[in-house]
N, C-alpha and C positions, 0 to 999 in steps of 0.2 A: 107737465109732460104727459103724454099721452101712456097708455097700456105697452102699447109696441116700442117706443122708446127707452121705458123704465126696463123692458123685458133687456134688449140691449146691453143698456148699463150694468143691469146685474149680470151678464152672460158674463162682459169683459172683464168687471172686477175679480170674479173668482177665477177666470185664466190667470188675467193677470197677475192678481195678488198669488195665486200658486209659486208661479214664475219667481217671482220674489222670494217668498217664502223660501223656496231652496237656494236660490244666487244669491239672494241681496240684492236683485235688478229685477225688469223686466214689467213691471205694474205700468207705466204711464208709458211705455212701447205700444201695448195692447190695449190701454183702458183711451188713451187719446184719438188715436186713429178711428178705431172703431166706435164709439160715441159721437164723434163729428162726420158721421156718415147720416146722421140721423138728426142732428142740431149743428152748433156755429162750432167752430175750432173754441171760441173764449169760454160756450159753455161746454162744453166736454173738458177743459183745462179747469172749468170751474169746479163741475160736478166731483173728479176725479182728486183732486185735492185734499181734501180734509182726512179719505179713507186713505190716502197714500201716505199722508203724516203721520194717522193712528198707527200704520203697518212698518214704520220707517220707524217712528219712538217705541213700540213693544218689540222689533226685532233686536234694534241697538241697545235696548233696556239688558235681553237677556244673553246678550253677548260681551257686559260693559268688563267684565273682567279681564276681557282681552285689550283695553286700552293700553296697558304699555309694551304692547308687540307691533304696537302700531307706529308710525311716523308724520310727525310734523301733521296731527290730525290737527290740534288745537288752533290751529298756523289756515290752513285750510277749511275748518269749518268757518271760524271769523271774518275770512273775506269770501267764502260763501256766502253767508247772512249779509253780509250790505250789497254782495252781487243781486240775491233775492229780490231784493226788495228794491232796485234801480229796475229789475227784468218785468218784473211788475208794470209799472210804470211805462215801460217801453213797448207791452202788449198791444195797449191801445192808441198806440202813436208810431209803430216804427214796422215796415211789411212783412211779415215772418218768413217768408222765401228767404232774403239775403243770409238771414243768420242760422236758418235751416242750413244751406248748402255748404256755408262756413265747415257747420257742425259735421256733415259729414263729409266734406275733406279732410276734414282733424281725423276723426275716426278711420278712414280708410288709409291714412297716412300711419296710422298705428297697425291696423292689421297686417300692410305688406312689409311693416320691421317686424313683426311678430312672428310671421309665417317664414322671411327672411332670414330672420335671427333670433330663433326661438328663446336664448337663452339672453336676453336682452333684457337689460334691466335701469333704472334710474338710481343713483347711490344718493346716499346720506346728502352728502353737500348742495349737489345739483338738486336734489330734491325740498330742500329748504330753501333754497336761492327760489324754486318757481310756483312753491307752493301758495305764493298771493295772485300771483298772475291763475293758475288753475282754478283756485278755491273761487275769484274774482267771475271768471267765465262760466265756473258752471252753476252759478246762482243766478247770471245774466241769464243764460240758458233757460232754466227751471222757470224764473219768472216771467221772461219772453213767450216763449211758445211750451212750458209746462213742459221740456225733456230735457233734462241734465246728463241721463244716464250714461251714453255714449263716452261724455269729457270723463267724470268721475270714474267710472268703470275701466279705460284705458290708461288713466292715471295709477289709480290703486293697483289694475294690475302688472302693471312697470316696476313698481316698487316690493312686489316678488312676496308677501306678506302670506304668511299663514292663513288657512279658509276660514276661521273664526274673526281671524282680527279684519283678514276683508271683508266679510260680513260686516264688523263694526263696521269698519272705514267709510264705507259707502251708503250705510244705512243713516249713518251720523248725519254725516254730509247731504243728504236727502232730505233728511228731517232738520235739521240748519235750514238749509235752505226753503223749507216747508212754513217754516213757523217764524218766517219774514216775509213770503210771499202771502199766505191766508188773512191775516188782519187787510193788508193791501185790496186783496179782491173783495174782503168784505167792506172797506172803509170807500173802496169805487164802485159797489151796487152790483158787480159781477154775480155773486150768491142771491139776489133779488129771485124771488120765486124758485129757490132751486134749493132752501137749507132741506125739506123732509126727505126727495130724493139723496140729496147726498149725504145726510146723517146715516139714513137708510141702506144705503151702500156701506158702511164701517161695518154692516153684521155680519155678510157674506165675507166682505175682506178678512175681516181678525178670525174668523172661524177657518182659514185653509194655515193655521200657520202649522199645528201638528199633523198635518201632511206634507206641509214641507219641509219640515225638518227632519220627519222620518225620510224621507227620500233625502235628504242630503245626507244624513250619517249613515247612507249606505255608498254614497261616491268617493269613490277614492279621489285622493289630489291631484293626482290627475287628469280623472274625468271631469270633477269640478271645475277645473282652469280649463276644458275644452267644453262643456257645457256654458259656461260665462263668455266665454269665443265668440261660441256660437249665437247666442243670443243677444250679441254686440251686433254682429254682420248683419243676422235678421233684420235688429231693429233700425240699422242704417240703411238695406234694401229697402225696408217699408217705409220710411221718411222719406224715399227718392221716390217710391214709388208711390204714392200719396202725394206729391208737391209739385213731383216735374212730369210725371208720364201719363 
């Protein structure tokens, strides 16, 4: 990679990884787009990877106490992980527009019951019943075109979860999904000339997490769940606006 490309990469990961850092989302919204403005969509998914993983297992690492507030996580990460690694696969064989536009009609199909019916939620049974078909999609996702967050983020926040156990919820499912699609992109040569940049990248990433965690133990739950909103809508504007306009 050239001077000015690396510059890039590191600008986005520390947004990014910030973004993260406080939601639990928001790293591969900001580190994909803007990285394949400057290389291929495959290596911006590639370079962005391995620091999304490191930042997805040290966030879920220090939140694991919250795993029994959580729901049908186990259920969910499981067909995450073999979604991962079929979306992998599917990268380099199947056009990414189709299942971009998929993805944000799902999403915008949740914002207008959101904003509809605020207090709108998914219960216990319905949420077990669709946890393979979800978990299943947003590993397709993650490993297709390297963005899950939109499915999982709209999921987890249905399911009305305390701001620590969404944290886990989401982080898990990231990092599931992370650590089936990475061996994939290393075993197809995607990482070929790219590990020094993207190891390089994990130092800026893990370095913004106690900023964002001081910023988040200052949001009320409130703010949090309209902070996570918001940076749902963003990053479905910006996939639209990046693919179709």
């Amino acid at each position: 990679m050239t001077t000015s490309q690396i510059v890039v990469v590191m600008i986005s990961v520390i947004i990014g990884a910030t973004l993260k850092s406080i939601s639990g989302i928001g790293m591969p919204f900001v580190t994909i787009p803007a990285i394949s403005y400057v290389t291929t969509i495959e290596e911006a998914i590639a370079v962005g990877a391995l620091p999304n993983l490191a930042l997805n297992v040290v966030l879920a690492w220090a939140q694991r106490d919250e795993w029994p507030s959580t729901r049908d996580l186990t259920r969910l990460s499981a067909f995450a992980f073999v979604g991962g690694a079929a979306g992998t696969f599917l990268l380099v064989s199947l056009p990414s527009k189709p299942l971009i536009a998929a993805l944000i009609l799902v999403v915008l199909t949740y914002v207008v019951l959101k904003i509809v019916s605020p207090e709108f939620s998914v219960d216990p049974p319905a949420s077990h019943r669709w946890a393979p078909l979800v978990g299943t999609l947003a590993g397709i996702m993650q490993g297709a075109v390297g963005i899950s967050g939109p499915i999982v983020v709209s999921w987890i926040q249905s399911l009305r979860l305390e701001r620590d156990a969404q944290i886990l919820a989401v982080t898990v499912m990231f990092a599931v999904a992370g650590i089936s699609q990475f061996p994939v992109l290393v075993a197809s040569g995607e990482l070929t000339g790219l590990w020094k940049i993207t190891l390089l990248a994990c130092i800026p990433t893990l370095a913004t997490i106690p900023l964002g965690s001081h910023i988040r133990a200052r949001l009320s739950s409130a703010s949090f769940d309209h902070f996570v909103l918001a940076l749902l809508v963003l990053s479905t504007v910006g996939l639209a606006w990046r693919n179709f306009l």
